[in-house]
C-alpha positions in Angstrom: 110.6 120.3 96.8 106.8 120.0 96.9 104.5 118.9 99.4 103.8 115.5 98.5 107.9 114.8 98.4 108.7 116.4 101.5 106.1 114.2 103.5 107.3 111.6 101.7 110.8 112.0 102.3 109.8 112.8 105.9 108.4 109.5 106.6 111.9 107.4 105.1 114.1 110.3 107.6 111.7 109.4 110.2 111.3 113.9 110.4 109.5 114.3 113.5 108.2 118.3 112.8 106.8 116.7 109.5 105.5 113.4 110.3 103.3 115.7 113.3 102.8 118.1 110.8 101.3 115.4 108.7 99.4 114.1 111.5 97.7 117.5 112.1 96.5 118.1 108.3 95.1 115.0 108.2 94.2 113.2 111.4 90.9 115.0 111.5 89.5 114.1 107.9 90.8 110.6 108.5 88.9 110.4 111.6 85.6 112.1 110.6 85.8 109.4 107.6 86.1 106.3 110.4 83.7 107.8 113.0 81.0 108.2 110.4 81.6 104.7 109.4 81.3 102.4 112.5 84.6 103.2 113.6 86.1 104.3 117.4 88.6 106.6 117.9 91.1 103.4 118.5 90.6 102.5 115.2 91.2 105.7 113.5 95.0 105.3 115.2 95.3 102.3 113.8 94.1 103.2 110.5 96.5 106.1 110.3 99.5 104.0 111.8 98.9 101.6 108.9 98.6 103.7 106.1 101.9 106.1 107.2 103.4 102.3 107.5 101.9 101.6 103.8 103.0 104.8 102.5 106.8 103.8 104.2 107.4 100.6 102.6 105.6 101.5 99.4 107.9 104.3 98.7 110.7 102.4 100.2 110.5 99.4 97.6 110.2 101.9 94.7 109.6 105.8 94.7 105.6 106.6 94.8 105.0 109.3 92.2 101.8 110.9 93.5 100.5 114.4 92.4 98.2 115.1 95.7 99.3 113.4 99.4 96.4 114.1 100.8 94.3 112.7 98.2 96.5 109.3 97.9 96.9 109.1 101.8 93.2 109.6 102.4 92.4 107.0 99.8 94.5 104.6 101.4 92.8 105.3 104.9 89.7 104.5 103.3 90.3 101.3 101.2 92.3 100.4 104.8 88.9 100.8 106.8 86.5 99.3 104.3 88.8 96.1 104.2 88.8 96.3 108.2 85.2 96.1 108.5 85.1 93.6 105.6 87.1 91.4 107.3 86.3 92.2 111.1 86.2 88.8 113.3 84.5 89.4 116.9 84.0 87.2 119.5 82.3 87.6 123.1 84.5 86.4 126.0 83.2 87.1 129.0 80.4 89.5 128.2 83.2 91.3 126.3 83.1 91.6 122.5 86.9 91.2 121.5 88.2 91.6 117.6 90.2 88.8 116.2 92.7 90.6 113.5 96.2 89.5 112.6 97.0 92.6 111.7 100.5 91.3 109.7 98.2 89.2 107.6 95.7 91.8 106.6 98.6 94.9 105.8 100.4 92.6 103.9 97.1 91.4 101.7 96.4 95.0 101.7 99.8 96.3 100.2 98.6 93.4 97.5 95.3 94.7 97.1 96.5 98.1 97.0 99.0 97.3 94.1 96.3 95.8 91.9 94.4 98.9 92.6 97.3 101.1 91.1 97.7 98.7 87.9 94.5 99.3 87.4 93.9 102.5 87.8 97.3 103.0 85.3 95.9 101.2 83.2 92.0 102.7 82.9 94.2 105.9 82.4 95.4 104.4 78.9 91.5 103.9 77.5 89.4 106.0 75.6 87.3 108.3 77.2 85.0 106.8 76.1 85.5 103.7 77.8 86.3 105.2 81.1 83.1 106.8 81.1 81.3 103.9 80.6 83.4 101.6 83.2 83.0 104.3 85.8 79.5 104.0 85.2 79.3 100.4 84.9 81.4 99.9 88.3 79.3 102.8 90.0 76.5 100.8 89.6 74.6 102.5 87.2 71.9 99.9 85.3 72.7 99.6 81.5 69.3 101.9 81.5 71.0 104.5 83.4 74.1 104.2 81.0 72.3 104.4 78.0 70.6 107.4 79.2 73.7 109.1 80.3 75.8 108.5 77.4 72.8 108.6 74.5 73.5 105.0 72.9 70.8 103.8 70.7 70.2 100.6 72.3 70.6 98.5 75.6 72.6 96.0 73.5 75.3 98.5 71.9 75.8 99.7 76.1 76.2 95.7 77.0 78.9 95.2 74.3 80.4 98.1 74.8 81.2 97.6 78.4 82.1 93.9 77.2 84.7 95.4 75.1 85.7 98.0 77.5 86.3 95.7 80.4 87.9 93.5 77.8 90.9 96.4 76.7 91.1 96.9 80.5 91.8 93.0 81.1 94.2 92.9 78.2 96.1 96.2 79.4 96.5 94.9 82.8 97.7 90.5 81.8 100.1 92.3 79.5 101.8 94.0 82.4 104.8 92.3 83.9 103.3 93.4 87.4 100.2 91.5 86.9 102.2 88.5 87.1 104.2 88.9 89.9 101.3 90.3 91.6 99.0 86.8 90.7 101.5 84.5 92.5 
């Protein structure tokens, strides 16, 4: 059994040794990422609680195929605190700032969100490479300039309708997926 099956398999058996052992590979990376982002050490337990949680029910409902636990699990962490400070509420009571999260509410739209994610990201796997060259570039940012630069096109027009068409496969790939339509309602 590798790695990534034995944590996983750990976390449905409820294995103490491996669930600490899990804690103590990747607590620290988790937390560096949190703490250099506006985050406490309070919320680097939370984060971690609710992505061993999201790792739980996800591979509960249907066996997670993952090549690298670290890198899903650390991913997870991530797209878990970016929503957090997305979404953080705060109120002052008292001279006190207090956080107002229903936290049952925001796992359960982020096992949605997290779903999408992997349709997507199945899906971009199935383009040309090609076309995931230029929707990574295209979703990192980079101006059509940049793209055709990069990639050597001969005109800012050809990089605008290839990205068109691109994004277009991608859309088409992921409405014809039975997921996509359980996942809209």
């Amino acid at each position: 059994m590798d790695e990534t099956q034995e944590y996983l398999t750990a976390l449905l058996e409820g294995d103490d040794l491996v669930i600490l052992n899990i804690y103590d590979r990747f607590f620290p990376k988790v937390k560096s990422f949190i703490i250099e982002n506006k985050g406490k050490e309070e919320d680097v337990q939370d984060v971690f609680h609710d992505a061993l949680m999201y790792l739980l029910v996800k591979h509960r409902e249907s066996p997670l195929q993952i090549q690298s636990f670290e890198a899903y699990f650390f991913t997870i962490c991530k797209n878990i605190w970016r929503r957090e400070l997305k979404n953080k509420k705060t109120r002052v009571i008292d001279n006190k700032t207090v956080h107002l999260i229903d936290k049952e509410t925001d796992l359960s739209l982020f096992i949605l969100e997290q779903k999408q994610l992997e349709v997507y990201l199945e899906k971009f796997q199935l383009l040309s490479d090609n076309c995931k060259e230029i929707l990574s570039s295209y979703y990192n940012k980079l101006s059509y300039e940049e793209i055709l630069e990069d990639l050597s096109y001969g005109s800012i027009n050809t990089v605008r309708q290839r990205v068109f068409k691109c994004r277009a496969k991608i859309i088409k790939l992921i409405k014809e997926d039975n997921r996509y339509r359980k996942l809209k309602k």
